[in-house]
C-alpha positions, 0 to 999 in steps of 0.5 A: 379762842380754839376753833376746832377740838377733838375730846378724847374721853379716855385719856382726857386729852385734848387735839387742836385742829386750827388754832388764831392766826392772821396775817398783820403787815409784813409778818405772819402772826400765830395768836396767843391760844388761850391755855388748854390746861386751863380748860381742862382744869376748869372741866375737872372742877367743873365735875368733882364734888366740892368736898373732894380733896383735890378742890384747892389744888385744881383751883390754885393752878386754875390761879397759877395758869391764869397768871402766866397767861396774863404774864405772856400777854403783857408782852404783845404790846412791846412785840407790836413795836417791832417793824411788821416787814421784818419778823414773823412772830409765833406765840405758844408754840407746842413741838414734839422732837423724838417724843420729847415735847416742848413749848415755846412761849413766843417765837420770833422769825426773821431772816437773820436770826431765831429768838425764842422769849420764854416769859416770867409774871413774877413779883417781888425780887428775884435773884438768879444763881448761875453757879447753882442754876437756881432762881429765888424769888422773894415777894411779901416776905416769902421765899421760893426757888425754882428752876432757872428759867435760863436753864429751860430755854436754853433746853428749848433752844437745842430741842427747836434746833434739832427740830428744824434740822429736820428739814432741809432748811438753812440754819439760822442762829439761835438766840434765847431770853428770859423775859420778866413781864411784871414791870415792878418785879426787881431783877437781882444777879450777882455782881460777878455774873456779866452773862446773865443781864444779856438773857433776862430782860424786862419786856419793856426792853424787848424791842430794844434787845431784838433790834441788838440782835438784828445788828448782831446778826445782820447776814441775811440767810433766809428769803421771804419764802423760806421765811413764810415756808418756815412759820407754815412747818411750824404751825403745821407741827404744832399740837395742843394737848394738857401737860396736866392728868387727872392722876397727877390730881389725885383724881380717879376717873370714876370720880369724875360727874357725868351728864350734860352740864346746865348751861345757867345753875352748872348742875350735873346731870342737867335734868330734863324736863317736859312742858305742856 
């Protein structure tokens, strides 16, 4: 749950001030925040009229936010896994590097190496294309195709490694994988493609692909200061606003009901009244 917030009524923007975080065993744990822009999705549905046009479209990504979120979740368990004094682990990381920002699902810390996991709740059967970087998702007889999630974290891997040259921190090998959260979801590639089964994993193998990774990468470049000096520069940076305007809703700000909210029926404006 955010813990402070600013409202910047203007440009319905949201700042975050303190976000979850304890310390459990040997690693610094940022909690996973619940998403701003289901928030603000429910704030603006909360004052619209019901008939407006753009009801079905909030309300899908309202479904849409609450999935991946689950989707991220569902990997909190085989991260727990992991041995506590090895690894500090970050989840929903939001940077900005010369006005780009970017977001990274869950990111791990240790003293060998970097691995950021950006997490897919998909059904169905998926099938990546590398030689159109295109993924094709097919669940309940329906096709879809997105961008190839290879392609978005291996973005959010060069941005976080500009961002860290920022300061004088010794560089740490970056690795990337898409992780597929659905445990009945069918990974599908093709029978050429001997790159792509080492990036998408299921999360059940996550424990498994991190302990690869740490006999791969076994010098030790960071101490356990530099370590902790790492995940406090990060969490410092870090800043929570909606990716999501009210324009992209189709929604004019005059549209939107104002007053106070009626905390037991949701009406706006809540009516005062006087007892004697």
């Amino acid at each position: 749950m955010l813990q402070s917030t600013a409202r910047n009524h203007k440009n319905f923007t949201l700042s975050v001030f303190q976000w979850p975080r304890r310390r459990v065993g040997g690693f610094y744990l940022k909690e996973r925040e619940y998403p701003v822009n289901i928030l603000f999705l429910q704030a603006i549905e909360r004052r619209i009229d019901e008939d407006h046009p753009s009801v079905p479209r909030v309300k899908e990504l309202i479904a849409k936010q609450f999935k991946g979120h689950k989707g991220e979740s569902a990997i909190d368990y085989p991260l727990s896994i992991l041995p506590n004094q090895d690894y500090h682990i970050l989840h929903s990381v939001s940077l900005q590097f010369q006005n780009q920002n970017f977001h990274i699902d869950t990111l791990l810390l240790s003293a060998n190496f970097i691995s950021l996991l950006e997490v897919k709740n998909m059904g169905g059967t998926i099938y990546f294309d590398r030689k159109f970087n295109q993924l094709t998702q097919t669940y309940m007889g329906n096709v879809k195709y997105y961008q190839c999630p290879i392609i978005q974290v291996s973005n959010q891997e060069r941005l976080l490694k500009q961002w860290i040259e920022q300061f004088d921190i010794p560089s740490l090998p970056l690795t990337s994988f898409v992780v597929i959260s659905n445990p009945s979801c069918m990974i599908q590639v093709d029978p050429k493609d001997k790159s792509t089964n080492q990036i998408v994993i299921h999360g059940h193998y996550l424990p498994t692909k991190i302990e690869q990774q740490q006999t791969i990468s076994n010098k030790q470049i960071l101490s356990t200061k530099e370590i902790h000096n790492l995940a406090r520069t990060i969490m410092k940076h870090h800043k929570v606003k909606p990716t999501l305007t009210l324009k992209q809703l189709n929604i004019n700000p005059s549209e939107l009901l104002l007053g106070v909210l009626c905390s037991n029926c949701l009406a706006i404006p809540m009516q005062r009244t006087h007892s004697y």
